[in-house]
Each structure stands twice: as structure tokens, then as C-alpha cells.
Backbone and ligand atoms as CSV (ligand in chain L), in Angstrom:
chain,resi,resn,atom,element,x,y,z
A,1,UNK,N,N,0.843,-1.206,0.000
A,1,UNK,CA,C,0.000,0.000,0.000
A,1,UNK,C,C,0.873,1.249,0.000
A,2,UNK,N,N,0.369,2.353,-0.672
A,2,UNK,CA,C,1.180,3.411,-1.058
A,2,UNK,C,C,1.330,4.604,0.561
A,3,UNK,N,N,2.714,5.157,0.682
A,3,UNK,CA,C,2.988,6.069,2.003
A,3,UNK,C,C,2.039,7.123,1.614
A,4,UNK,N,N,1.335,7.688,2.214
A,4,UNK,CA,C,0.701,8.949,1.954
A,4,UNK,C,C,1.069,9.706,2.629
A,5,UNK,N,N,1.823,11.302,1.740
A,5,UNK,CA,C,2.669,12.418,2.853
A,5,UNK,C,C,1.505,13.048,2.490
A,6,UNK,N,N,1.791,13.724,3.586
A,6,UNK,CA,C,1.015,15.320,3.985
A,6,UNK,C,C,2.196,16.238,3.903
A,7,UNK,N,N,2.228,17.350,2.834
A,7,UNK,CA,C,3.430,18.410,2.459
A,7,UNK,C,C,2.700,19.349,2.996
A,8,UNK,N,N,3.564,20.339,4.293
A,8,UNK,CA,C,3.063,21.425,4.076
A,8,UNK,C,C,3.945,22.550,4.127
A,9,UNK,N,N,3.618,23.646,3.715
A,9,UNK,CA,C,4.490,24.768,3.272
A,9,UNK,C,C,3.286,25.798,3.224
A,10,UNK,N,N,3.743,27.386,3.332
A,10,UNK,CA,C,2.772,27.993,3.159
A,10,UNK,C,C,3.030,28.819,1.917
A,11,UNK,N,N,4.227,28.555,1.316
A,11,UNK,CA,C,4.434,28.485,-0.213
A,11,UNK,C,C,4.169,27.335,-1.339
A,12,UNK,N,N,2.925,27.859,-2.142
A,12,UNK,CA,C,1.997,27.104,-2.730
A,12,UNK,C,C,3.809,26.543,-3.837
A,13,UNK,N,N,4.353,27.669,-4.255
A,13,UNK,CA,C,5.200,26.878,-5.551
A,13,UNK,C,C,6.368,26.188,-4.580
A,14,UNK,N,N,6.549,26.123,-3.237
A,14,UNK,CA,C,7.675,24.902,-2.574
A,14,UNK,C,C,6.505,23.674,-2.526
A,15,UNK,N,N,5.125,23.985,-2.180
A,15,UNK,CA,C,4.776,22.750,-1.850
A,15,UNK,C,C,4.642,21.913,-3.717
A,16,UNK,N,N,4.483,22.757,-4.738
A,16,UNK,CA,C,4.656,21.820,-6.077
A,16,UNK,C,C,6.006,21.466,-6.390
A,17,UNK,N,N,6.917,21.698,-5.419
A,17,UNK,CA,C,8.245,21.232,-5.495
A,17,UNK,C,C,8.488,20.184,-4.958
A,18,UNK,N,N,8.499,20.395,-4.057
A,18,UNK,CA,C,8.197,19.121,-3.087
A,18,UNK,C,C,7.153,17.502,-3.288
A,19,UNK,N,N,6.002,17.953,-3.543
A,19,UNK,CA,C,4.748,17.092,-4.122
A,19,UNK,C,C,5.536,16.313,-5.717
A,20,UNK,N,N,6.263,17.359,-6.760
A,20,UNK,CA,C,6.799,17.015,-7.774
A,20,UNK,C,C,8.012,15.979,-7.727
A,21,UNK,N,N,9.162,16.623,-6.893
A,21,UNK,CA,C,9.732,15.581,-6.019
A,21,UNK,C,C,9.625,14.487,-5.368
A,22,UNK,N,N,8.522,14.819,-4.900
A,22,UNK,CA,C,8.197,12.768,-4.360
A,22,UNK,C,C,7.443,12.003,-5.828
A,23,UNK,N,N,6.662,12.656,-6.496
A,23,UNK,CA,C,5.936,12.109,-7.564
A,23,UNK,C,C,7.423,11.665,-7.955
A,24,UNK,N,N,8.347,11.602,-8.586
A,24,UNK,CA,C,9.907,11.805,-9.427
A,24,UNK,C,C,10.614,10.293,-8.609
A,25,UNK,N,N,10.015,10.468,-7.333
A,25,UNK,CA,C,10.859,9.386,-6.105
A,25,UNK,C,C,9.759,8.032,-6.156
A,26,UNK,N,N,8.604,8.663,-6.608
A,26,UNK,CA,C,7.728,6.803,-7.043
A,26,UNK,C,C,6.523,6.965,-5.896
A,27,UNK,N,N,6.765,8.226,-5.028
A,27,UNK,CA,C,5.405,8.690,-3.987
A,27,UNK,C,C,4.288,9.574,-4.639
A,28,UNK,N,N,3.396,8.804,-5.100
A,28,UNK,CA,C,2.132,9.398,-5.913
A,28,UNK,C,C,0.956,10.296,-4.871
A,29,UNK,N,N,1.114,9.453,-3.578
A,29,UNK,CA,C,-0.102,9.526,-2.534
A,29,UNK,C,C,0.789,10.949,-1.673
A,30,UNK,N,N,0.132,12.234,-1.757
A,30,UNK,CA,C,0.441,13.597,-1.279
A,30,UNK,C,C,-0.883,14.143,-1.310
A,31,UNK,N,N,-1.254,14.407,0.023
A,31,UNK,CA,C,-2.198,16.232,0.522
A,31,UNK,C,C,-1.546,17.277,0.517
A,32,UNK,N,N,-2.102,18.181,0.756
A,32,UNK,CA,C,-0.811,19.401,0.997
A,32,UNK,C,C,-1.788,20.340,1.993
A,33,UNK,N,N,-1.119,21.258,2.989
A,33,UNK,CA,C,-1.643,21.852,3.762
A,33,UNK,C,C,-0.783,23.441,3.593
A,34,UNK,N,N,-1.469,24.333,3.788
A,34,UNK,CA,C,-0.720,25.722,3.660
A,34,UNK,C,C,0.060,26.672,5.210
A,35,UNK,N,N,-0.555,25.549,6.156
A,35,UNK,CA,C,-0.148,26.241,7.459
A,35,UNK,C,C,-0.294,25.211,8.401
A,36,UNK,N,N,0.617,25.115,9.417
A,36,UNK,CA,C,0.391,24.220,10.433
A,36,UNK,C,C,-1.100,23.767,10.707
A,37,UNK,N,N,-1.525,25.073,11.152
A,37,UNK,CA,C,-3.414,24.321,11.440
A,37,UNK,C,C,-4.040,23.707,10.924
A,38,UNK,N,N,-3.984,24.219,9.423
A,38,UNK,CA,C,-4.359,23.403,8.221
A,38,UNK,C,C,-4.091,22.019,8.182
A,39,UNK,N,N,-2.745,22.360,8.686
A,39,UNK,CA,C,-1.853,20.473,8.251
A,39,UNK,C,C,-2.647,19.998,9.158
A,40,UNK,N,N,-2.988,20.147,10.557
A,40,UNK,CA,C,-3.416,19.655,11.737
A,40,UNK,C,C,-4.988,19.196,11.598
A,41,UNK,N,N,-5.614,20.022,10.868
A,41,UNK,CA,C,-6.995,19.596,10.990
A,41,UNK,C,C,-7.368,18.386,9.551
A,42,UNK,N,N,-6.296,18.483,8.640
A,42,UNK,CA,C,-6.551,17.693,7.133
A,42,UNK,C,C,-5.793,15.976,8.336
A,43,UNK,N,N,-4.690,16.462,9.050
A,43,UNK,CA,C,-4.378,14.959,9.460
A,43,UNK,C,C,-5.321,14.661,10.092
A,44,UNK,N,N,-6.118,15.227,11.006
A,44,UNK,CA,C,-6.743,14.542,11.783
A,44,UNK,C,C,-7.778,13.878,11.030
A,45,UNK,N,N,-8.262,14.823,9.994
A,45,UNK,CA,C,-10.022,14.283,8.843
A,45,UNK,C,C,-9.441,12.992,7.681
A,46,UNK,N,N,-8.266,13.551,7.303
A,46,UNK,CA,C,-7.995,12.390,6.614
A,46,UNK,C,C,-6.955,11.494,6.903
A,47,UNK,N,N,-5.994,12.000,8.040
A,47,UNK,CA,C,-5.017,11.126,7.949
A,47,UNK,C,C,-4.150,11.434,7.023
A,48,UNK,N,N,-2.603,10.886,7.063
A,48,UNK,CA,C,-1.623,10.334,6.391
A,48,UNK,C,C,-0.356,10.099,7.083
A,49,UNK,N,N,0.763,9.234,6.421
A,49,UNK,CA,C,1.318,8.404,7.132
A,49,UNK,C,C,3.160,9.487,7.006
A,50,UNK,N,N,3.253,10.322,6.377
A,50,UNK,CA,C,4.277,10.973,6.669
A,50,UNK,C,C,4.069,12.197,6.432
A,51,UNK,N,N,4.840,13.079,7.264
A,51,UNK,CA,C,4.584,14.487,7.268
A,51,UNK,C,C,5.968,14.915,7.257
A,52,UNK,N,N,5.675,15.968,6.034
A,52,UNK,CA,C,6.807,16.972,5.273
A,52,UNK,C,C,6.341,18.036,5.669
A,53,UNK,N,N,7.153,18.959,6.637
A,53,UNK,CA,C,6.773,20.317,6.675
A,53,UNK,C,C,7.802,21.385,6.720
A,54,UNK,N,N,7.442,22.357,6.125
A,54,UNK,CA,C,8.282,23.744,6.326
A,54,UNK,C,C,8.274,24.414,7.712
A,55,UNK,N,N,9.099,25.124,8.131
A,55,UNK,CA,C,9.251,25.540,9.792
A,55,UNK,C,C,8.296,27.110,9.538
A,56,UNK,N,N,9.333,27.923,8.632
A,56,UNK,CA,C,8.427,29.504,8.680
A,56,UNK,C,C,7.016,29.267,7.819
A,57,UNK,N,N,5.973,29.334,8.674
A,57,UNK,CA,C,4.859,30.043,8.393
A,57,UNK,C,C,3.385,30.787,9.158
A,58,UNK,N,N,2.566,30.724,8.249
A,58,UNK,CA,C,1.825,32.265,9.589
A,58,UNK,C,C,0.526,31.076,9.862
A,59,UNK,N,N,-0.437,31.388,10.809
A,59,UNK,CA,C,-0.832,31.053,11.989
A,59,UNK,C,C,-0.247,29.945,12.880
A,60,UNK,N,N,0.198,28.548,12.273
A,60,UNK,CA,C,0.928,27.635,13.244
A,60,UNK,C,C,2.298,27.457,12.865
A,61,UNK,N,N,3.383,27.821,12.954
A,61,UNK,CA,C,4.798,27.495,12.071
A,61,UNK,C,C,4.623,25.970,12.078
A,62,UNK,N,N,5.775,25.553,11.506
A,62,UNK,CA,C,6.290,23.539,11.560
A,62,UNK,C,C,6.690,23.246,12.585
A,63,UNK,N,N,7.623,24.232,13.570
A,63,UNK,CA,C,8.163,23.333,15.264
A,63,UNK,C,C,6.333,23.356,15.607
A,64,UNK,N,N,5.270,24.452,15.700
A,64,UNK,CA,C,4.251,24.567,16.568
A,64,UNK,C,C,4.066,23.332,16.251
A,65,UNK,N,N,3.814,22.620,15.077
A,65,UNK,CA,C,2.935,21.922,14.162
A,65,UNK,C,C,3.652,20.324,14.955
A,66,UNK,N,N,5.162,20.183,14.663
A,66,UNK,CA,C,5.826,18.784,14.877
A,66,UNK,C,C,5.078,18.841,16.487
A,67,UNK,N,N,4.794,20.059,17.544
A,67,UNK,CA,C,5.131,19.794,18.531
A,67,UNK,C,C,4.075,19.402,18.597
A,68,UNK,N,N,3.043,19.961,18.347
A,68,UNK,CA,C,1.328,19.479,18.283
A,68,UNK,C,C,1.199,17.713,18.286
A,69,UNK,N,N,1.756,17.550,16.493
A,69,UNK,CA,C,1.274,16.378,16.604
A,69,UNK,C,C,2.359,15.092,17.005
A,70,UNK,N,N,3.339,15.858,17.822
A,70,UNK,CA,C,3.972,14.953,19.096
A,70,UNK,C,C,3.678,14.627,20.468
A,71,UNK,N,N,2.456,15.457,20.838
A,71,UNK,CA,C,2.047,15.792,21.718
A,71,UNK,C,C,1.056,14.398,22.082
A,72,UNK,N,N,0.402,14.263,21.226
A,72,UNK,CA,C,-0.961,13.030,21.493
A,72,UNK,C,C,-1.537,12.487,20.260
A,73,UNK,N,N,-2.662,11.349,20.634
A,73,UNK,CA,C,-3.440,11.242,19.166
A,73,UNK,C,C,-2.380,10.269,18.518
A,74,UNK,N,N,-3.288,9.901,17.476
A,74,UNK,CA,C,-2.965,8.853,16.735
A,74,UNK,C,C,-1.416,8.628,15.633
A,75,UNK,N,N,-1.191,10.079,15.389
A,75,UNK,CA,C,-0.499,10.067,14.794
A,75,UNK,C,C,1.217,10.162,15.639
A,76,UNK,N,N,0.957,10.292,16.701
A,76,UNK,CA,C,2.459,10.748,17.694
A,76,UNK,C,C,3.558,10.773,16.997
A,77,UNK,N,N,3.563,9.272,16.757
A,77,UNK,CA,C,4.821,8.830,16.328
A,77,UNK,C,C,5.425,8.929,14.817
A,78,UNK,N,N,4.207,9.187,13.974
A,78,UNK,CA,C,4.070,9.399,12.666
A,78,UNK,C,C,5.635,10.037,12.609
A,79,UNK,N,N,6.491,9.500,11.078
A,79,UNK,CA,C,7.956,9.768,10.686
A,79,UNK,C,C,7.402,11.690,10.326
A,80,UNK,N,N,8.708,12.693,10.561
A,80,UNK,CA,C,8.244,13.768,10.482
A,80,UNK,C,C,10.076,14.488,10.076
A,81,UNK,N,N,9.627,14.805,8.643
A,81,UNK,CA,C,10.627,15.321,7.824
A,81,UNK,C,C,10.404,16.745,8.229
A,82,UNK,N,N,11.195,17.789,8.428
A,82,UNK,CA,C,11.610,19.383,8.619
A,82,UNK,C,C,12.093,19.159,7.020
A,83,UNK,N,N,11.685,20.854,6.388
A,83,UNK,CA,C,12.025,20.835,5.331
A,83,UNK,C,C,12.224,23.035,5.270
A,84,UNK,N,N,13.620,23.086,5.953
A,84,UNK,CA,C,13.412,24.365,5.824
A,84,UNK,C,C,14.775,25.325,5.051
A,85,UNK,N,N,14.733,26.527,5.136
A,85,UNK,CA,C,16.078,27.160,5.040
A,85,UNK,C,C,17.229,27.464,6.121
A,86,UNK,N,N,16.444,27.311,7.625
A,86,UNK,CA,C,16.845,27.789,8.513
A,86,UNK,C,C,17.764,26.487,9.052
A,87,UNK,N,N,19.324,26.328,8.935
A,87,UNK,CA,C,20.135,25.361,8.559
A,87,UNK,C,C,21.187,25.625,9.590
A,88,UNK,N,N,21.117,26.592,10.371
A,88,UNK,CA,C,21.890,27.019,11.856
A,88,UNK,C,C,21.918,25.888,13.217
A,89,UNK,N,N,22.908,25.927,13.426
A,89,UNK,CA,C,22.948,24.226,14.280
A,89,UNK,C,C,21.710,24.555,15.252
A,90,UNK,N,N,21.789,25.749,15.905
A,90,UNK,CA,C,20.298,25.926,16.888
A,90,UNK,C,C,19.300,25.653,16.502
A,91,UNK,N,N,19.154,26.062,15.470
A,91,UNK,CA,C,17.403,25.447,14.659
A,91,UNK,C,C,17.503,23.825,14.697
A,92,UNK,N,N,18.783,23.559,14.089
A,92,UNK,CA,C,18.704,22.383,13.765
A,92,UNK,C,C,18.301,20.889,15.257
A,93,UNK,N,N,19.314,22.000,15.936
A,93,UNK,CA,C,18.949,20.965,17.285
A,93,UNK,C,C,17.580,21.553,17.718
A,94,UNK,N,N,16.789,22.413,17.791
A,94,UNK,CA,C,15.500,22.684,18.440
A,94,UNK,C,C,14.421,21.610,17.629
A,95,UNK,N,N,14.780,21.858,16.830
A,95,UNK,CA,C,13.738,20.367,15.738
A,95,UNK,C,C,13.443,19.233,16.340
A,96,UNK,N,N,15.357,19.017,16.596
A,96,UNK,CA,C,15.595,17.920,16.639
A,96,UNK,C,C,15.023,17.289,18.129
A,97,UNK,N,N,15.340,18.355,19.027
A,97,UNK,CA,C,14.600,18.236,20.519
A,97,UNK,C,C,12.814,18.144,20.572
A,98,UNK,N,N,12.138,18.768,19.223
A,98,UNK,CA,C,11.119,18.409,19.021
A,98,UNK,C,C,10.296,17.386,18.121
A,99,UNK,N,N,11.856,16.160,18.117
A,99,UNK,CA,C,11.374,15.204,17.854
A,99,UNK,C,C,10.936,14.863,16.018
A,100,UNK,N,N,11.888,16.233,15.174
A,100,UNK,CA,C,11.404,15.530,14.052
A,100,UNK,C,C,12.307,14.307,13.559
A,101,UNK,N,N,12.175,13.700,12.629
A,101,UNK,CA,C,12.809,12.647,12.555
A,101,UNK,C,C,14.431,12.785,11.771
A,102,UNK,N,N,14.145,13.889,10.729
A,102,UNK,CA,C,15.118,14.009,9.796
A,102,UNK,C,C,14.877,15.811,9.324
A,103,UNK,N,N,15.911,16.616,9.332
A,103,UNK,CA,C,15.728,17.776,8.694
A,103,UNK,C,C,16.637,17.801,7.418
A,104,UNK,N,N,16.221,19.187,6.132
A,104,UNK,CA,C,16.268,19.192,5.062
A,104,UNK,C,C,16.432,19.898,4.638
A,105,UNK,N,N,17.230,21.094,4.414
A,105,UNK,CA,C,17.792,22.288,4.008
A,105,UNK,C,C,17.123,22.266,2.431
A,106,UNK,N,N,16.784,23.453,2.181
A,106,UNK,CA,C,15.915,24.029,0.679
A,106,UNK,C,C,17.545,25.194,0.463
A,107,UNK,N,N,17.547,24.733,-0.961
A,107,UNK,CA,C,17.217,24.032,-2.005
A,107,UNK,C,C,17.315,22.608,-1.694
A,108,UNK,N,N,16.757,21.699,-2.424
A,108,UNK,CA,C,17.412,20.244,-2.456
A,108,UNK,C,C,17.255,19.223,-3.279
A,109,UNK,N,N,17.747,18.444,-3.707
A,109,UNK,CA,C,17.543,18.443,-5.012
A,109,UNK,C,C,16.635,16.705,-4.841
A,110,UNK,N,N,15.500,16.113,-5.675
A,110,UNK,CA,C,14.433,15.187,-5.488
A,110,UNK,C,C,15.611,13.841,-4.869
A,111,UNK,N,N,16.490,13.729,-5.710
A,111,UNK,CA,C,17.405,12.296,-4.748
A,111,UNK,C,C,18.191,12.735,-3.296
A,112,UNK,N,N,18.216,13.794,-3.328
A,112,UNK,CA,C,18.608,14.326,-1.259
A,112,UNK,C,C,17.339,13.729,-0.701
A,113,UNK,N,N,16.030,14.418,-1.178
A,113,UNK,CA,C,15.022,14.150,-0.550
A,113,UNK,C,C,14.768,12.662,-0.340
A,114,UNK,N,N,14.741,12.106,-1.507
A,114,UNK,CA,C,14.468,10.389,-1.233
A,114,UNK,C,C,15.562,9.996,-0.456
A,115,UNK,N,N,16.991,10.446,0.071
A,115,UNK,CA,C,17.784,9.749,0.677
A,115,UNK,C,C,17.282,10.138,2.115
A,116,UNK,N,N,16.920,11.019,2.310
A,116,UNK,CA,C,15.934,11.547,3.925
A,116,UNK,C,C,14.826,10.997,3.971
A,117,UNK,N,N,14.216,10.251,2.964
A,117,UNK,CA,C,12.694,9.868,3.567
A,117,UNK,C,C,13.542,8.084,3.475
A,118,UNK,N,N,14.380,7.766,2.724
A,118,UNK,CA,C,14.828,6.523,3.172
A,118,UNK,C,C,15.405,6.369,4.508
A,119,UNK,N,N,16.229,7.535,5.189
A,119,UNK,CA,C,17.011,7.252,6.364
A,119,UNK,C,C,15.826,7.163,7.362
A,120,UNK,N,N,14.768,7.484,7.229
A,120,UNK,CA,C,13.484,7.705,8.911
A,120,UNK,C,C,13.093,6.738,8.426
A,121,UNK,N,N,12.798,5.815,6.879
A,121,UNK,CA,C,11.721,4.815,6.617
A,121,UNK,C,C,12.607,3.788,7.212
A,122,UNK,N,N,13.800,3.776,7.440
A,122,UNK,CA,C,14.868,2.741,7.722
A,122,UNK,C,C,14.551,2.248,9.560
A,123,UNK,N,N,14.470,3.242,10.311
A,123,UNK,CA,C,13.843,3.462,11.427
A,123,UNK,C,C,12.886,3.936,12.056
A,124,UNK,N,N,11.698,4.388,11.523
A,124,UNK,CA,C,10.867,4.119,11.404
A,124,UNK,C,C,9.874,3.696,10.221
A,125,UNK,N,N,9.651,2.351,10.458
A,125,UNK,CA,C,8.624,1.927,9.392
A,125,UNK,C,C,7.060,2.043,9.854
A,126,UNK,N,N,6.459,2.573,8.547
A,126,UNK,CA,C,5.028,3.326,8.417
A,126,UNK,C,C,4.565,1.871,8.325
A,127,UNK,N,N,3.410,2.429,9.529
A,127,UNK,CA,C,2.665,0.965,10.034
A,127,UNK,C,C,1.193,1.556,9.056
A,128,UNK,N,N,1.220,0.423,8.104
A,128,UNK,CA,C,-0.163,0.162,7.510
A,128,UNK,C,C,-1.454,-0.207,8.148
A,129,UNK,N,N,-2.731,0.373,8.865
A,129,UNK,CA,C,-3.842,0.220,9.155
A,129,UNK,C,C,-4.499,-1.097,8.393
L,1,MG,MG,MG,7.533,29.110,4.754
């Protein structure tokens, strides 16, 4: 059965970068959300099994967002890719203290990306319902 990411970004042309990029990597199954809340209320209605998100954006950023849905609920543990510009070891460890799985410096090119969604699929494997 196919991984279904949830991309979110609150830049509509990163999230067709991204979405284009996994299509390129053999991942057909993508939602996309424009803001943390967004991402938060589409996972909860529909679900999906990995989450790609950008850190800067306006009403929930991506740490609010990882921390949210680290917090409780079904998805806790769900694999959770950072996908940002902000590439400063502090950012990088605050992520990382909030538990995302793998971060991802933009630009990047579609085989970086598949080598980051292979290193979390390696340790964590997406449990099929
Ligand atoms: Mg942004």
C-alpha cells in the first residue's frame, strides 16, 4: 500500500516542489496543507502516514505543528521530515529536541530528498492500518 505524505508549506510553488519531487521518487499519494493548522486539521479528517513540513509560516509554524502532533493522538509517532532554510545548528537541534525525525535544508535536489525519507523509513517503518 502506497505512504501517503502530507506536504506542508505555506508556499503554494515549494509545496509543487516538493509534491513534484516525491511524484519523481515513485510517492504518488500527497495532501498538501498551507499552514500548520491546516496540516493539523486535514491529518486529523484524513489522515496520512508521513509528514513533510516547512518551519516559517503564519498562523501555526512547523516546530508549533511537529510539537502538536507529538504531543498526542494517533499520529504521535508518525515519521516527520523538517524541510526548511533555517540550517543554523540551533534550529537544527531545536527540531531535533522536538522530535522531528530528519531535517532538510531548501534548495534540495528530489534524490537528497528520497535519501531523507529513506534514512526515517529505515527506522521508522510506516505501520499500515
Ligand atoms: Mg515558509
Amino acid at each position: 500500500m502506497a505512504i501517503k505524505f502530507l506536504v506542508v508549506d505555506d508556499s503554494l510553488t515549494m509545496r509543487r516542489i516538493v509534491t513534484n519531487a516525491l511524484k519523481s521518487i515513485g510517492y504518488d499519494t500527497v495532501i498538501e496543507a498551507g499552514d500548520g493548522k491546516e496540516a493539523f486539521t486535514k491529518l486529523q479528517a484524513e489522515g496520512a502516514d508521513f509528514l513533510i513540513s516547512d518551519w516559517n509560516m503564519p498562523e501555526m509554524n512547523g516546530l508549533e505543528l511537529v510539537k502538536l502532533v507529538r504531543s498526542a493522538g494517533a499520529h504521535m509517532e508518525m515519521p516527520i521530515l523538517m524541510v526548511t532554510t533555517r540550517g543554523n545548528k540551533a534550529d537544527v537541534l531545536e527540531a531535533m529536541q522536538a522530535r522531528v525525525n530528519n531535517y532538510i535544508i531548501k534548495p534540495f535536489t528530489p534524490q537528497a530528498l528520497k535519501e531523507k525519507i529513506d534514512q526515517i523509513l529505515k527506522v521508522v517503518p510506516v505501520e499500515k492500518a
